[in-house]
MARVO-239454 format. One record per residue (C-alpha): z, x, y; residue in three letters; residue number from 1. Coordinates in nm, 4 decimals. Example, Ala and Ser with C-alpha at 12.3 -4.5 7.8 and 13.67 -1.06 7.14 Angstrom:
<sites>
[[0.7800, 1.2300, -0.4500], Ala, 1]
[[0.7140, 1.3670, -0.1060], Ser, 2]
</sites>
This chain:
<sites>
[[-12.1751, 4.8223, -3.9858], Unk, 1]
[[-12.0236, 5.1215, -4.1661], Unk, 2]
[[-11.9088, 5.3978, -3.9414], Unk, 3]
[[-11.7888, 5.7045, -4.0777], Unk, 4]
[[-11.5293, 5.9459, -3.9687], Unk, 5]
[[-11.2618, 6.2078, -4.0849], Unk, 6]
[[-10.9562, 5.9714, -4.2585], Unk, 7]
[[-10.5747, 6.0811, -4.0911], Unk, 8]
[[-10.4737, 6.0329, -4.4456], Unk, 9]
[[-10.2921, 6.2908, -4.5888], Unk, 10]
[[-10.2277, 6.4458, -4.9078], Unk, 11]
[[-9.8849, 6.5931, -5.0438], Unk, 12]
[[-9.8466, 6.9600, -4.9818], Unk, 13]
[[-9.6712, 7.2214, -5.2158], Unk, 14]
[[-9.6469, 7.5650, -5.1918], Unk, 15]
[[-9.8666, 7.7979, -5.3486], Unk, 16]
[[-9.7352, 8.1633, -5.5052], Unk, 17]
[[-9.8760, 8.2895, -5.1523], Unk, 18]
[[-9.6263, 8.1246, -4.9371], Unk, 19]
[[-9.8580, 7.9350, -4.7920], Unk, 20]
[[-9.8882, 7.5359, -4.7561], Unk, 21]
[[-10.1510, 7.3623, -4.8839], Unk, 22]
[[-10.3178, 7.0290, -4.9450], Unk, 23]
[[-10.3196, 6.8882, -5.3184], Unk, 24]
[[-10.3728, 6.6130, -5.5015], Unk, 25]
[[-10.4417, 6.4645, -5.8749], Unk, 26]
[[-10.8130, 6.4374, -5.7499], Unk, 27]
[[-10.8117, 6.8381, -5.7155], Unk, 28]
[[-10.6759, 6.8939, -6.0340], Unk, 29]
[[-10.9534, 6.6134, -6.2515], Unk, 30]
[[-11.2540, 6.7993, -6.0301], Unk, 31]
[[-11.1648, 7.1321, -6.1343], Unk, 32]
[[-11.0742, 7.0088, -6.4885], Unk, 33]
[[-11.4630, 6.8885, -6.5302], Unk, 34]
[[-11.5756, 7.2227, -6.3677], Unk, 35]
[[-11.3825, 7.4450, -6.6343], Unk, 36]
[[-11.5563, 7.2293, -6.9118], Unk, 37]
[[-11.9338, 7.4030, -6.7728], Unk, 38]
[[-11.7720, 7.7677, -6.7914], Unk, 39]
[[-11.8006, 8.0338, -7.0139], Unk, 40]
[[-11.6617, 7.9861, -7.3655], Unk, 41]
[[-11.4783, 8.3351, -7.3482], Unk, 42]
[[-11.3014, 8.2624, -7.0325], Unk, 43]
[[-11.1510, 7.9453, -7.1891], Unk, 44]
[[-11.0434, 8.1237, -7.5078], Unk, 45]
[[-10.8794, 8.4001, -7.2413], Unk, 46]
[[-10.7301, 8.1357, -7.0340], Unk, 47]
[[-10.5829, 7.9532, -7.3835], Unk, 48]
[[-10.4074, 8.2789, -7.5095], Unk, 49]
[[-10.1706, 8.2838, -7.2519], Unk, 50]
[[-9.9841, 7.9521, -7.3172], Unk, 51]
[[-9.6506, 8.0548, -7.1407], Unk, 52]
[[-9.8085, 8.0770, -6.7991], Unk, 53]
[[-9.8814, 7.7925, -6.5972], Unk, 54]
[[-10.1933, 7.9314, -6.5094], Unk, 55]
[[-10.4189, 8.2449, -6.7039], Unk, 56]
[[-10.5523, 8.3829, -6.3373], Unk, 57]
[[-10.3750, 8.2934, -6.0958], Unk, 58]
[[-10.6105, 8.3510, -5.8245], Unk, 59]
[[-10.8678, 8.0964, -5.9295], Unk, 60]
[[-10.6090, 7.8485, -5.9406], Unk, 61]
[[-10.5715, 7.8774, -5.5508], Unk, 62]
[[-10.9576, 7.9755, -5.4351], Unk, 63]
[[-11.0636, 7.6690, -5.6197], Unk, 64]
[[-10.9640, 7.5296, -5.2684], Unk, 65]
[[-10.9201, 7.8031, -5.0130], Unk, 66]
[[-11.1014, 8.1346, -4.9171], Unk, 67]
[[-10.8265, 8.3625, -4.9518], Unk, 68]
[[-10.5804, 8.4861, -5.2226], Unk, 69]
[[-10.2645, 8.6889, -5.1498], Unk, 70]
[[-10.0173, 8.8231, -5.3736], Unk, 71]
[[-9.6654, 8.7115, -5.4494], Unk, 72]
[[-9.4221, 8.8244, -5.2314], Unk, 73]
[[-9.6801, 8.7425, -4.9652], Unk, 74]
[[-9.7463, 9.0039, -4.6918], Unk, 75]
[[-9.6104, 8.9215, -4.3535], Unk, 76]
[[-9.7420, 8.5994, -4.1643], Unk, 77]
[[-9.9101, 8.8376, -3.8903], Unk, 78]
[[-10.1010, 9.0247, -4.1721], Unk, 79]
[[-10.1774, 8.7117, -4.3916], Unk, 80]
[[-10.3331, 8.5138, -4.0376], Unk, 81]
[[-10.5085, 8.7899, -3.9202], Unk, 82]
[[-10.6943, 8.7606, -4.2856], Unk, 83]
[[-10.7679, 8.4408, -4.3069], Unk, 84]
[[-10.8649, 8.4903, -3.9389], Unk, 85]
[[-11.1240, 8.6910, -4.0623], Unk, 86]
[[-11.2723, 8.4893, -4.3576], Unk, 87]
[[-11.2749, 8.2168, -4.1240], Unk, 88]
[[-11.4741, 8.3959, -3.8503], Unk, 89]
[[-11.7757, 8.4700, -4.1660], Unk, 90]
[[-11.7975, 8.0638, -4.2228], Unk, 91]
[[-11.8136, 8.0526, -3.8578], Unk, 92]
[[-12.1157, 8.2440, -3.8542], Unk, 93]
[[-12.2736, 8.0269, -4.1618], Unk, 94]
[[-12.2111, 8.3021, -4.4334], Unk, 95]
[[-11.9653, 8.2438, -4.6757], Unk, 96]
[[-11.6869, 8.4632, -4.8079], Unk, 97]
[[-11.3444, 8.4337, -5.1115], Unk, 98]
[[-11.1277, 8.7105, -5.0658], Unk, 99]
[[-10.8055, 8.8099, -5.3414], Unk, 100]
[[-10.5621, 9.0496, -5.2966], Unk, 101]
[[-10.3973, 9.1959, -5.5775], Unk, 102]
[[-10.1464, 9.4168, -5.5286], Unk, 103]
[[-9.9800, 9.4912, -5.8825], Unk, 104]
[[-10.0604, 9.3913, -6.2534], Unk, 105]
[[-9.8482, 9.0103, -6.2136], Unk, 106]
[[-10.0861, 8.8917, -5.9623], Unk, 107]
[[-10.3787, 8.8974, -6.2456], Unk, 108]
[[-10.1741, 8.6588, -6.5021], Unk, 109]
[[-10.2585, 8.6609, -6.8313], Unk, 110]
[[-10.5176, 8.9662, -6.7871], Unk, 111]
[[-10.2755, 9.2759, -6.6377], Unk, 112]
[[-10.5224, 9.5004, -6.8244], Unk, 113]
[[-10.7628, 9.4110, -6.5310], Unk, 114]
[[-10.5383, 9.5605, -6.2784], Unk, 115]
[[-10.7568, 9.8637, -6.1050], Unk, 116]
[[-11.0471, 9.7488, -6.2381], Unk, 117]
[[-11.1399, 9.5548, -5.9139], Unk, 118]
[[-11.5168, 9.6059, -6.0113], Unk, 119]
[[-11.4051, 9.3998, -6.3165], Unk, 120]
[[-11.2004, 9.1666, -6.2147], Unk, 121]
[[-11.4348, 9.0285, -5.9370], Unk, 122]
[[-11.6592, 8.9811, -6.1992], Unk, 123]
[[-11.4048, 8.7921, -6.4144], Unk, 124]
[[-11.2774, 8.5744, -6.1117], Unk, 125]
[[-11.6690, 8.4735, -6.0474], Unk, 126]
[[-11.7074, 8.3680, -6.3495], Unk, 127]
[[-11.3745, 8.1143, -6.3677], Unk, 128]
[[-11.5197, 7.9855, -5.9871], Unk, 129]
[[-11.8813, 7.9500, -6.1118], Unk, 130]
[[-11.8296, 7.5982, -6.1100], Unk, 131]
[[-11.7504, 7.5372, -5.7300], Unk, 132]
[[-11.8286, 7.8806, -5.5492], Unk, 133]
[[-12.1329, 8.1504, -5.6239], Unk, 134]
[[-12.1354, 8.3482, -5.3270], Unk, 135]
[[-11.9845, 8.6661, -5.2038], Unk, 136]
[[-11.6380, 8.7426, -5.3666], Unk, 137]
[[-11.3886, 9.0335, -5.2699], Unk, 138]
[[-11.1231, 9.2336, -5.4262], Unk, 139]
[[-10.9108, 9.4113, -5.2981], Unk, 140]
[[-10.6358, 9.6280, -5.5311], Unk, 141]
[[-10.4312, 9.9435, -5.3998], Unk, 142]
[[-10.7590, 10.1425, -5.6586], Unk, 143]
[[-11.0114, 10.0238, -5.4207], Unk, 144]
[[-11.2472, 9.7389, -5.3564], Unk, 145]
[[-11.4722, 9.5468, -5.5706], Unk, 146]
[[-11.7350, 9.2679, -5.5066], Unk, 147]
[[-11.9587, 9.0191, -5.6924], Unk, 148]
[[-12.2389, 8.7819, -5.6283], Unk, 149]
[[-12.3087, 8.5672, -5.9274], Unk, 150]
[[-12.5179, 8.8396, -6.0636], Unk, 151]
[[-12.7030, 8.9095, -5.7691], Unk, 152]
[[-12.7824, 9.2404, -5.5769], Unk, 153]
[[-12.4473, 9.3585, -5.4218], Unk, 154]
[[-12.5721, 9.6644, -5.2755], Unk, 155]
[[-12.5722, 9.5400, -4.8824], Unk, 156]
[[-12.1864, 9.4762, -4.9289], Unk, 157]
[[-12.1167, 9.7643, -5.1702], Unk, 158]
[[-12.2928, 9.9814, -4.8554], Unk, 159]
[[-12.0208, 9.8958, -4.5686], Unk, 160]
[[-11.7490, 9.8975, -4.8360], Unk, 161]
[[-11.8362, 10.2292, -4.9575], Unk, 162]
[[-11.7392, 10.3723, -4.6203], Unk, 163]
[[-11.3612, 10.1967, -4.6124], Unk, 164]
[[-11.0625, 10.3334, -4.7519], Unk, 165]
[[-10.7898, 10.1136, -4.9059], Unk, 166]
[[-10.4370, 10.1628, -4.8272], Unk, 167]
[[-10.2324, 10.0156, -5.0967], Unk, 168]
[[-9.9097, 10.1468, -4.9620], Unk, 169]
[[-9.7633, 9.8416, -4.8911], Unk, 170]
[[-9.9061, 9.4289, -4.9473], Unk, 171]
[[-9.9255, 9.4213, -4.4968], Unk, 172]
[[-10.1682, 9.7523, -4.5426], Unk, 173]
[[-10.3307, 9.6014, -4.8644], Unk, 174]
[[-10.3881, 9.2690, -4.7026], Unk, 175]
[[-10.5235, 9.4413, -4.3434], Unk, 176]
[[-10.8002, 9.6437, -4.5649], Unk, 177]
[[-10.8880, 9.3171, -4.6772], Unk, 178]
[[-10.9412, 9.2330, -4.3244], Unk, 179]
[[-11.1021, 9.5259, -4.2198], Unk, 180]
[[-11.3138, 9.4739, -4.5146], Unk, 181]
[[-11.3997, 9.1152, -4.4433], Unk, 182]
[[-11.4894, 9.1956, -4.0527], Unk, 183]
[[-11.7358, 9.5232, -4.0897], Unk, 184]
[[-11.8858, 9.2897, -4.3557], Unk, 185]
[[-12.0047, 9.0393, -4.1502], Unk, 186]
[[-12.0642, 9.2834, -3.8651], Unk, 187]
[[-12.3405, 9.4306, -4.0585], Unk, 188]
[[-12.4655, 9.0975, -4.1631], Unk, 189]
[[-12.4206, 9.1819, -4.5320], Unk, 190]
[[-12.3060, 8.8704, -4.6351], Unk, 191]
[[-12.6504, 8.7201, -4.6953], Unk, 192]
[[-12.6216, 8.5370, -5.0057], Unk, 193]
[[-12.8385, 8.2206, -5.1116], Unk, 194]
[[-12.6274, 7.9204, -5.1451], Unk, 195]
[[-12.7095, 7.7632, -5.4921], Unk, 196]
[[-12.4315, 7.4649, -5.5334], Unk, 197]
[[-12.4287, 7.1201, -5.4181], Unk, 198]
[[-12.0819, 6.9600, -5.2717], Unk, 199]
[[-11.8190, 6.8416, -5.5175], Unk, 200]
[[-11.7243, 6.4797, -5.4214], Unk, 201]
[[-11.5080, 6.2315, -5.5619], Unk, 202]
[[-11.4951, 5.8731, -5.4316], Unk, 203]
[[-11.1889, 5.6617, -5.4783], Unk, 204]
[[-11.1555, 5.3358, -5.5968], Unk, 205]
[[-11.1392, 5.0217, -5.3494], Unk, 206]
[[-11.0436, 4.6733, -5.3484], Unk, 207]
[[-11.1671, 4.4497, -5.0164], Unk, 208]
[[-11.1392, 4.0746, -4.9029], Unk, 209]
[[-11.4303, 3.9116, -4.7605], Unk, 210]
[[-11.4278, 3.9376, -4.3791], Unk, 211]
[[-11.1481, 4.1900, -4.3252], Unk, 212]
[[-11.2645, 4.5210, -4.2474], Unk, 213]
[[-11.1570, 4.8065, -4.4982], Unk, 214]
[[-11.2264, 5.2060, -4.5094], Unk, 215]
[[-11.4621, 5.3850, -4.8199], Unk, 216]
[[-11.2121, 5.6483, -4.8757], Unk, 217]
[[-11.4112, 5.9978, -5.0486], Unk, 218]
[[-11.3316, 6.3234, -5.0508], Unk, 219]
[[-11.5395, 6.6084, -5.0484], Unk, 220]
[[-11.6063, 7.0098, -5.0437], Unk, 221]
[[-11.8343, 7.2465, -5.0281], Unk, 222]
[[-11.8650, 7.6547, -5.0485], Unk, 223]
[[-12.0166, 7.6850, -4.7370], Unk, 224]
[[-11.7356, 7.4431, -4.5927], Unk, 225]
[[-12.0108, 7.1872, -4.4543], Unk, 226]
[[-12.1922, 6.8994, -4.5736], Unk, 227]
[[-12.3404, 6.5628, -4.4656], Unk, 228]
[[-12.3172, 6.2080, -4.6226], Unk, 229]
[[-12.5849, 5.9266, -4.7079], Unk, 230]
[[-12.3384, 5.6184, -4.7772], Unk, 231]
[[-12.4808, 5.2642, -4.9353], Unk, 232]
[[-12.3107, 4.9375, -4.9865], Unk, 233]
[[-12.5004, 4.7582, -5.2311], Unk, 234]
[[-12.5198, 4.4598, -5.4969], Unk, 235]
[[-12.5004, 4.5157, -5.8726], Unk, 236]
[[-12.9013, 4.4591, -5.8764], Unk, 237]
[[-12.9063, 4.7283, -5.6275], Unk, 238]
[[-12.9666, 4.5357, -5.3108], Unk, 239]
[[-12.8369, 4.7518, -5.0307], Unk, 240]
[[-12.6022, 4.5707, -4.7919], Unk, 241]
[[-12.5036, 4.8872, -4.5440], Unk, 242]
[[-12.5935, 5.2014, -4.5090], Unk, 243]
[[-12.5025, 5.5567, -4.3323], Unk, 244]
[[-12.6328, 5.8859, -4.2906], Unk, 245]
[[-12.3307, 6.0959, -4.1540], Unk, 246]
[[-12.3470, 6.4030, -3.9598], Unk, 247]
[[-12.2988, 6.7209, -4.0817], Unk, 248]
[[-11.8471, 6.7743, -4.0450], Unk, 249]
[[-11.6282, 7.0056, -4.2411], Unk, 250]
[[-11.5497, 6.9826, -4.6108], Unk, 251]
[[-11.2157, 7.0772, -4.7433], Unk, 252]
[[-11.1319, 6.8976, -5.0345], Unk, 253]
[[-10.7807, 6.8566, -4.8757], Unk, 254]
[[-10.9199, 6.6726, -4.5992], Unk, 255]
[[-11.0090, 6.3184, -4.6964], Unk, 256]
[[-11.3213, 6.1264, -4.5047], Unk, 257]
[[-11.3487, 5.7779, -4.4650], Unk, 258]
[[-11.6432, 5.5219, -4.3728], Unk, 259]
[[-11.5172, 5.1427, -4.2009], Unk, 260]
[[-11.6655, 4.8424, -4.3431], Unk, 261]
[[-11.6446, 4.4719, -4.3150], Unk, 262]
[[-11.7233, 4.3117, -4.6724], Unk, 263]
[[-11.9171, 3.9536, -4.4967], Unk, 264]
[[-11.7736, 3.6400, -4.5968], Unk, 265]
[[-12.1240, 3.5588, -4.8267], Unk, 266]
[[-12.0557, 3.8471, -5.0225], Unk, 267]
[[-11.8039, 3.7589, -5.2574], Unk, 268]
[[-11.9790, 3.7949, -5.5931], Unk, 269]
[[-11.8038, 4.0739, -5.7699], Unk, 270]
[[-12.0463, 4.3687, -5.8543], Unk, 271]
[[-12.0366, 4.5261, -5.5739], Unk, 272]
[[-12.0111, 4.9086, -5.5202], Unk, 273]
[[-12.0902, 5.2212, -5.3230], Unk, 274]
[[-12.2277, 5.5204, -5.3687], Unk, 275]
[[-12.2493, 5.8312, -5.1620], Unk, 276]
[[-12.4683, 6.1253, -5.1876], Unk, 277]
[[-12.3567, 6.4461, -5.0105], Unk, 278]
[[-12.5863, 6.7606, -4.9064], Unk, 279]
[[-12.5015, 7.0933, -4.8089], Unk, 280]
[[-12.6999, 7.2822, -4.5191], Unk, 281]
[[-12.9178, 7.4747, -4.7565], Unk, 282]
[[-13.0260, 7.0936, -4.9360], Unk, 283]
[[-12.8402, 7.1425, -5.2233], Unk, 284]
[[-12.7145, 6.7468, -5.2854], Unk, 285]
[[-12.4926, 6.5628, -5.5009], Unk, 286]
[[-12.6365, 6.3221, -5.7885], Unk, 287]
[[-12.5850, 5.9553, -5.6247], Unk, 288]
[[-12.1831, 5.8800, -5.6995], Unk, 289]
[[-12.0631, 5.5008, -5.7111], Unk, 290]
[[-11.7022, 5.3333, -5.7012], Unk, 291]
[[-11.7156, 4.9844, -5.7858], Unk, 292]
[[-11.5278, 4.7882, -5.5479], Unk, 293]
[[-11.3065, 4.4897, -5.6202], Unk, 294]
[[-11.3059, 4.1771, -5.3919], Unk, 295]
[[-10.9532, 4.0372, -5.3271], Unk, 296]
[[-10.8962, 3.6697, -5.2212], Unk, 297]
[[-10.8116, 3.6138, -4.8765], Unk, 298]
[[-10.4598, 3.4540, -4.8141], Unk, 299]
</sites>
């Protein structure tokens, strides 16, 4: 019987240019390598041109997996929780919500000519994220605030942020318009924005011995930060040996999940696999994704 649940594995950490911890692994870095491949030429030949950097914008880099971008020195911790605070309180609500701060040209990279253009550069930043996350994106630079939707009508967001001011006086009062920003948004419910993307998961590879039970590790996110599983066992001719439908649970790509399964002692033939689909709560769903898995003799 498979049973699924959230693994206690963990990933290493490292510290992103924000200050703040966060989960990563080679996994993270492969998905978002296949995601650049779909984007637009223009933003690869931008990204190339600046080979010195270890990144052309930094802020994709670090909203690949998070909601929030702050600049480098970060503001204070108060300041940078009560943000992410925020953010967090939209997904709560089942909109969805990436927020960067920029506060001078260094934070943009390789494209400093974008700095006070925040019109601009949230259009710029959507377009590197188009891979994993169409949905509501917010910038915030001491010139004022800017927002994009994957090309769709802004003008319920541009209508609350139209009546805040900005104060770039500082990266604490840059980051606390952000906040202020991110709360009167979904106050006045203008953060209705169709969700168009499936999850991203990636399964990894397993090895079992007949009768011992054994976990089908996978990992997997989604923009709205929830998702559900359908997870099959089955034979190379496709002959389905277990299956599970999971609940819906939260997907951060930093936090693994993990299904328990005993491989029967009659099942030793190799050719044997399993796949997972995943679905978001609008029905957007992954193509079926399958690991083989290698059977080890017992000692």
């Amino acid at each position: 019987m498979l049973r699924s649940r959230s693994t206690s594995a963990r990933v290493p950490l490292r510290k992103h240019r924000g200050g703040v911890t966060r989960g990563y692994d080679s996994s993270v870095g492969r998905a978002k390598a296949a995601g650049l491949a779909a984007l637009a030429v223009s933003c690869l030949a931008l990204l190339a041109a600046a080979p010195t950097l270890a990144d052309g914008d930094p802020a994709s880099d670090v909203l690949f997996g998070d909601d929030v971008y702050v600049p480098y020195p970060p503001p204070s911790r108060t300041t940078n929780v009560a943000l992410r605070n925020a953010v967090a309180a939209v997904y709560a609500h089942r909109y969805r919500l990436k927020v960067a701060v920029i506060a001078t040209p260094t934070d943009l990279g390789a494209i400093p000519s974008l700095f006070g253009k925040a019109d601009a550069y949230a259009h710029f930043l959507a377009d590197e994220l188009s891979a994993f996350y169409v949905g509501p994106l917010l910038v915030v630079m001491p010139s004022g605030y800017g927002v994009y939707d994957g090309g769709r009508s802004t003008a319920a967001e541009e209508a609350v942020l139209s009546k805040l001011r900005v104060d770039g006086s500082s990266r604490d009062s840059l980051a606390a318009s952000a906040t202020k920003a991110a709360q009167q948004l979904l106050a006045k419910s203008a953060l209705r924005s169709k969700d168009i993307l499936p999850p991203y998961l990636y399964l990894q590879p397993l090895t079992m011995t007949a009768g011992k039970p054994a976990r089908l590790i996978y990992k997997v996110a989604d923009d709205s930060h929830r998702s559900r599983e359908t997870i099959r066992v089955e034979t190379r001719t496709g002959k389905v040996l277990a299956t599970v439908n999971t609940p819906f649970h939260v997907a951060y790509w930093s936090r693994p999940r993990a299904a328990n399964w005993t491989l029967p002692q009659r099942v030793v033939k190799p050719g044997i696999r399993y796949c997972i689909v995943s679905r978001d709560a609008s029905g957007n769903a992954t193509k079926s994704t399958c690991e083989p898995i290698s059977i080890a003799r017992a000692r």
